[in-house]
N, C-alpha and C positions, 0 to 999 in steps of 0.2 A: 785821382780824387779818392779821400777815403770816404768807407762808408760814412765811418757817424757824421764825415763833413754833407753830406749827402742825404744823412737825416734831418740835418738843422736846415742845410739851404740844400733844397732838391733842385734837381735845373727845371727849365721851364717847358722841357718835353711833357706833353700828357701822357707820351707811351712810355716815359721811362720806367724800368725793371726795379728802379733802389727805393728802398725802403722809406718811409717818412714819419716823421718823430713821434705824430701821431698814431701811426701802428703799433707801437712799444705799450702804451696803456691802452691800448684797444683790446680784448678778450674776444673780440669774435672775426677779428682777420688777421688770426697766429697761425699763418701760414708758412712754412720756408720757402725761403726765397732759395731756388736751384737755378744757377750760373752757368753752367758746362762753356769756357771760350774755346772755341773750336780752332788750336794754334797748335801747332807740333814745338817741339824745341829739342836741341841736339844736346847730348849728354853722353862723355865718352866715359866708356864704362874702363875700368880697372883692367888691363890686361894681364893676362894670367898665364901660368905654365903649369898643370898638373897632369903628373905622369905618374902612370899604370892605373889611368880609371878601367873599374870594373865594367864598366860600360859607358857606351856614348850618350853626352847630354840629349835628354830629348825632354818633349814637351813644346808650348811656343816661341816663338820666336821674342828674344830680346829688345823690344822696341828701341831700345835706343843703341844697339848694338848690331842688331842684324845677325845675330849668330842664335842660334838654338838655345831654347834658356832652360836647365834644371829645374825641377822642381821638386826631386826628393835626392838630397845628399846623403844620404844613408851607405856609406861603403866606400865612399869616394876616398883616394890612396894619394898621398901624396909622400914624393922623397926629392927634397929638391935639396942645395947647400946655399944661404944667405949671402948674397953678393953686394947686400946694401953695406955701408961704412957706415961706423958708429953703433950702438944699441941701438933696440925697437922692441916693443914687446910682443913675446911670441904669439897672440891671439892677436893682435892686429898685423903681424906680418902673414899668418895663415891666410886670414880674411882676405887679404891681399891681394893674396895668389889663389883661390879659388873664389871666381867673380859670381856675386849675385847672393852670395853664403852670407847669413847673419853673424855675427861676432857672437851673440849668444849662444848659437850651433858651434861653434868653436870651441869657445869656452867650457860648454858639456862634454865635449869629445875631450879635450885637455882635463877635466875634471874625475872623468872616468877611466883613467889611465892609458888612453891611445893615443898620445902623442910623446915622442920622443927628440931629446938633442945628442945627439954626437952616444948614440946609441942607449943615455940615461933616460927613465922616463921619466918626463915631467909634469905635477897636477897642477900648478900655478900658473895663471892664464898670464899672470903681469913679469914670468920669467923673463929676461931680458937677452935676446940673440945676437951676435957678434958674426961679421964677415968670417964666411968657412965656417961657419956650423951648418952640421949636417941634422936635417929636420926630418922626418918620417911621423906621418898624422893618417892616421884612418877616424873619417866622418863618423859619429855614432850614430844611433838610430834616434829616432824624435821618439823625447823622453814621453812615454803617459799621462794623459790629463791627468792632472787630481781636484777634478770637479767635476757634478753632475750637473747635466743640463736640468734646466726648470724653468715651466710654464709658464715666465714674467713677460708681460705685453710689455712691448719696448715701440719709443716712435725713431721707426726707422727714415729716413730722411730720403736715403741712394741707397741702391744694389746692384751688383751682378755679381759676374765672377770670381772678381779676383778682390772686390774692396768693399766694407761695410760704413754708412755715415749714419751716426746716431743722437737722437737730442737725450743726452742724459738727464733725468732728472735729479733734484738736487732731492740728497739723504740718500742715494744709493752709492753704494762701493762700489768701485772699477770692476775689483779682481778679488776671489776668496781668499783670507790671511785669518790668521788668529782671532776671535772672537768675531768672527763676516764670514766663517762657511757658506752660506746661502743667500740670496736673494740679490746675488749680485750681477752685475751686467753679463759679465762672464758665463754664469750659469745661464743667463737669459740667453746666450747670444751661441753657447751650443745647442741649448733645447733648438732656437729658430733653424742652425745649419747643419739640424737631424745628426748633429758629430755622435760617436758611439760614445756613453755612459762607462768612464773607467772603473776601481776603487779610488779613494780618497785614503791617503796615506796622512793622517793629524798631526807626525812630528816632519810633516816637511811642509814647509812653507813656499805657496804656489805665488807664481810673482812675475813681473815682465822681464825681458833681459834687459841687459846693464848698458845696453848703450841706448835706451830711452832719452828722447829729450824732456818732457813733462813727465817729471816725475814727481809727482802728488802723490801721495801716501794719507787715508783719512788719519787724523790720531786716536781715535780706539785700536785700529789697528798698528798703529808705530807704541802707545804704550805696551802691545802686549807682545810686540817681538823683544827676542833678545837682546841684548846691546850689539852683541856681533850682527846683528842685520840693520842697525841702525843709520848705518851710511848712504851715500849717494847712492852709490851701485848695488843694485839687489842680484846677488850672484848663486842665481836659485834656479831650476827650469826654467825656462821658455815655455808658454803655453800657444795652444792652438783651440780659435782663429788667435793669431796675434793683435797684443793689445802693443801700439805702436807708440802712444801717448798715455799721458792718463789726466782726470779732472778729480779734484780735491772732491770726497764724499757731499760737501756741501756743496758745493758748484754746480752749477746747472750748466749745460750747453752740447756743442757742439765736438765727439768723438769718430777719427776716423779706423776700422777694423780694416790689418791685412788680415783675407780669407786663407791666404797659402805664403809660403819661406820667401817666394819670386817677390811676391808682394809688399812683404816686412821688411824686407831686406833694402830693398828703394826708399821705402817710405823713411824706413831710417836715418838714410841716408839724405834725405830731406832735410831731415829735421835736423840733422848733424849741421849742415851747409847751409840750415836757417833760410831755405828757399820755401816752407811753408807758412801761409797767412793766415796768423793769429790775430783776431781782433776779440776782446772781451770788452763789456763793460761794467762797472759798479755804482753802486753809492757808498759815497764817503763821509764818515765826523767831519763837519768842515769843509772847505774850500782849500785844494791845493795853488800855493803860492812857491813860483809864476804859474799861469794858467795852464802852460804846455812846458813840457822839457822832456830830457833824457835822463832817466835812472842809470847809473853802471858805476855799480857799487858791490863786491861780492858778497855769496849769500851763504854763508855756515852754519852749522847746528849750534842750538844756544846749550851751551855744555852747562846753566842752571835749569832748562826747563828741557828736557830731550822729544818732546812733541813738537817742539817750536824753532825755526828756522831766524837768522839775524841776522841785519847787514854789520859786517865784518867794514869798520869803517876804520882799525886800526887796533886801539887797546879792549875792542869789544873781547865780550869771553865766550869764543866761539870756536867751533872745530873745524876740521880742513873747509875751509871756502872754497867757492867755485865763482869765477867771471857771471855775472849779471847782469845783462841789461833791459831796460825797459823804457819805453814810450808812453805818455800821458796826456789827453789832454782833455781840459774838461767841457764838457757839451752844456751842461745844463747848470746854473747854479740854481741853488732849489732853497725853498723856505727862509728866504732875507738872507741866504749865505750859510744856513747852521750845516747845511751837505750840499751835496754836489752829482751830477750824473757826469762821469769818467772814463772817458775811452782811453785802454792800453794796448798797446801792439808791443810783442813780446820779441825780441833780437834774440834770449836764449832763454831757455824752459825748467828753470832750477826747480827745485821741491817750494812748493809756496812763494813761489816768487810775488806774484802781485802782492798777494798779504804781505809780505815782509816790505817792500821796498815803500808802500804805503805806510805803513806803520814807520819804514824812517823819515817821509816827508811830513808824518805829524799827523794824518787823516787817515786812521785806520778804518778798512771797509765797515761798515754797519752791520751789527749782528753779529763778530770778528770777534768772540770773547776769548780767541787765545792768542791776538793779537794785538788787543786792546779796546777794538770796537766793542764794547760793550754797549746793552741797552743803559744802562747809567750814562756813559760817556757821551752816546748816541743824544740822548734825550737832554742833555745839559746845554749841548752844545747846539741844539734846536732852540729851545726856552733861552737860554744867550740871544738871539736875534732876533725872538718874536714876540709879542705883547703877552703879558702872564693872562688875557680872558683866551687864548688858545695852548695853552701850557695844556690842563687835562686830554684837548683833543690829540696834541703833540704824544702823550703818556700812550693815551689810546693806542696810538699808530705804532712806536716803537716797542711795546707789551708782545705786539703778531712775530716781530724777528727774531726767528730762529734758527736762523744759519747766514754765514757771510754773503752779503750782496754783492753775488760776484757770478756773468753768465757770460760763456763762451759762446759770442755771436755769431761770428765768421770765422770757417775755413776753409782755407784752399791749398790743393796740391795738384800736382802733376801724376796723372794716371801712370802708374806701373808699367802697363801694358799697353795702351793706345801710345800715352804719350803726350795726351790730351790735358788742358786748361782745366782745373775741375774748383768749382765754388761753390758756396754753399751758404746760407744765412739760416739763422731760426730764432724768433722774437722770444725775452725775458720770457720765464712759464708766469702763471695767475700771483704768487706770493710778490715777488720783483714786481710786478706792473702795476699791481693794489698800492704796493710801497710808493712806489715814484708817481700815479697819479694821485696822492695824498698831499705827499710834498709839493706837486705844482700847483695843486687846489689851494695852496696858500701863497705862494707866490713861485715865478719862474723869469728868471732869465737865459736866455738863449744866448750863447758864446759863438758867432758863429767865426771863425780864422782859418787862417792857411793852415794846411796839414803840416804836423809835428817835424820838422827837419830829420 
C-alpha cells in the first residue's frame, strides 16, 4: 500500500504508524514519521580481483558480503588485463574490479593521470577497453573539500555512523557551485560532522560524482556554470560527507547523506538499481488527465532555455536525453478542479524530472516559473473553476508562491551496513500546507484508488 493511498484511506487500526491527510495541513503535528523494518535482504556484491594491494582491506565487515569492507582506497594497485569481449568503459570496468569503490573515486584517479592502458596513460574516464588490454590504476587520495563548514541548524531526521537523513528546506542549495559558496547543506552538514575546514579553490567547481541518480541542480547555479559543466554528469570532485542524491534549491524534503566512500558507494548503487523509495508530492495548474499513469518519456536539456530540462518526445529541441520515468497519481483534487494534490514515485532520478514530465502532461507544479507554473497561470486556472466573489481570495493565496510545490515525502533505502529496511517520512514545511489548506477551504475532493500500476 502506498503511502498517500494510506493518507486518503488509513486502515481501521487506531495503532497504525501512517500518516493521515489531515497531518499534511496540521502545523503542530510535523513530526517525521521513522520506519526502520527490521528485514535483512541478500545482495551479492561484485566480485573482484585486485592485485599488489598496498595492504589488506580493513575496517567492517561488508554486510552483504561477509568479507572485510575498505574504507579508505587511497593507494590501492591494480594491474590486471580485460578478459571481458566487446568494449566497456574504463571507469566502470575498474569500479568493477575494486568492490565497494565509487565510480567517482575512479574517475579522480583516471583524471589525475594514474591510470593506464597497455602501458599509455589515460585521463578519459569514458575510454573504451577491449579484451587483452592491459590496465594498471593506482587509487588517488580523496580530493580536498572545497567548502567550509558553517553553523546552519539543519533538521536532522536519522544518525549514526555511517548515513545522514535530512529534511531539506526549500530555497537552500544541496552543494556550493558558483554564485551558492555558502549557506548550503553542504557547509551545514560539515560544520555538524566537526570534518576539518579546507581552502576553497573559486575556479573549481565542487559537485557530486557523476553517477548520482537525482541530479537537481538549482538554476542560479546551472546559469552560472560554463557550458562545459552543463550536462548530466558533473565530472568534478567528489565531496565528503557524500551527497548521494540531490533536491532542486526549491524543493523541500527528504535527503539521504553517505558519512564514508563504504556508504556512498551502496547508496549509489541503489539508486542505480532504482531499489530506493521515492515518494514526493505537489500541487499542480489543473487536474492531471487520466487521474494515475506512467510518465516515460526522456528528459534533455532545452538547447533554447539551458536552465531548463524537456521531454524529448521526438522533434523537440533538446540535447542528449536520458530514459525517464515517472509515476503519478492524484490524491486530492482541490478548488472545483483548478489544482490538484499529486503523488509521484520516481522509476529514475533525471535533473528536474517531476517539473519536466508535469509540464508535458499539461499541469505544471505551482509556483514552477521556469517551467510554466506561473502565478499568472496558477491563478487563471483557479478563477476558471471558481465563482469570480472568491477570485481576490484566489489572488491572495497565489501572490505567497514562491517556489515550486514540490516536497520529498518519503525515503527509503537499505542500510549500507546493517542491511536493514530503513524509512523515513517528513510532512510539507508551513509554506506547502498554508497553500493546500487554502485550496481545501474552498473545496476538496478525495481520489481515493488502487495504487499506480
Amino acid at each position: 500500500m502506498s503511502l498517500m493511498h494510506s493518507l486518503i484511506c488509513p486502515p481501521p487500526t487506531p495503532a497504525s504508524r501512517t500518516l493521515t491527510i489531515s497531518l499534511i495541513s496540521s502545523l503542530f503535528h510535523r513530526k517525521p514519521i521513522r520506519t526502520p523494518i527490521h528485514q535483512r535482504v541478500s545482495f551479492t556484491s561484485t566480485s573482484t580481483t585486485v592485485s599488489d594491494l598496498d595492504d589488506e582491506p580493513h575496517g567492517e565487515q561488508d554486510a552483504f558480503s561477509g568479507r572485510p569492507q575498505r574504507t579508505n582506497y587511497a593507494g590501492v594497485r591494480l594491474h590486471e588485463s580485460v578478459e571481458e569481449a566487446g568494449k566497456v568503459r574504463l571507469d566502470t570496468w575498474i569500479s568493477n574490479r575494486i568492490s565497494g569503490i565509487s565510480r567517482a573515486r575512479v574517475q579522480s584517479s583516471i583524471r589525475s593521470g594514474l591510470v593506464s592502458v597497455n602501458q599509455r596513460v589515460i585521463v578519459k574516464a569514458s575510454h573504451m577497453v577491449r579484451h587483452g588490454d592491459k590496465v594498471e590504476c593506482t587509487i588517488s587520495e580523496i580530493q580536498p573539500l572545497k567548502a567550509e563548514g558553517e553553523d546552519i541548524a539543519l533538521d536532522i531526521i536519522y544518525e549514526d555512523e555511517n548515513v545522514l537523513v535530512v529534511n531539506k528546506p526549500a530555497h537552500m542549495v544541496v552543494h556550493p557551485a558558483p554564485g551558492n559558496a555558502t549557506g548550503t547543506l553542504v557547509n551545514g552538514i560539515l560544520h555538524h560532522c566537526s570534518l576539518p575546514t579546507p581552502s576553497f579553490q573559486d575556479q573549481e567547481l565542487l559537485s557530486d560524482s557523476d553517477d548520482l541518480s537525482d541530479n537537481e541542480l538549482d538554476e542560479s547555479s546551472l546559469n552560472q556554470m560554463p557550458s562545459k559543466d552543463l550536462g548530466f554528469d558533473i565530472n568534478q570532485t567528489s565531496i565528503r560527507p557524500g551527497i548521494v542524491h540531490r533536491l532542486d534549491k526549491g524543493t523541500s524534503g527528504l535527503l539521504v547523506v553517505a558519512k564514508d566512500e563504504h556508504s556512498h558507494a551502496h547508496l549509489s548503487q541503489q539508486f542505480k538499481q532504482h531499489t530506493i523509495q521515492r515518494i514526493y508530492v505537489s500541487l499542480t495548474c489543473g487536474v492531471p488527465f487520466p487521474a494515475s499513469g506512467r510518465v516515460d518519456i526522456p528528459i534533455g536539456r532545452d538547447l533554447t532555455n539551458r536552465i531548463r530540462m524537456i521531454a524529448d518526445t521526438g522533434p523537440a529541441k533538446c540535447g542528449k536525453s536520458r530514459h525517464a520515468a515517472s509515476r503519478y497519481r492524484v490524491v486530492e483534487i482541490l478548488a472545483g478542479g483548478g489544482c490538484a494534490l499529486v503523488e509521484w514515485k520516481l522509476e529514475t532520478g533525471r535533473t528536474h524530472q517531476i517539473r519536466a514530465h508535469a509540464k508535458h502532461l499539461g499541469i505544471p507544479l505551482m509556483g514552477d516559473e521556469v517551467y510554466g507554473g506561473s502565478r499568472n497561470l496558477a491563478l487563471s486556472r483557479l478563477q476558471l473553476k471558481n465563482p469570480s466573489s472568491i477570485h481576490s481570495q484566489l489572488s491572495q493565496m497565489v501572490s505567497k508562491l514562491d517556489r515550486p510545490c514540490l516536497h520529498a515525502l518519503t525515503l527509503g533505502f537499505t542500510h549500507p551496513y546493517t542491511g536493514e529496511k530503513m524509512q523515513f517520512s517528513c510532512l510539507p514545511p508551513v509554506d506547502f500546507a498554508e497553500i493546500l489548506t487554502g485550496l481545501r477551504n474552498i473545496s476538496t475532493e478525495k481520489v481515493c484508488q488502487a495504487k499506480v500500476a
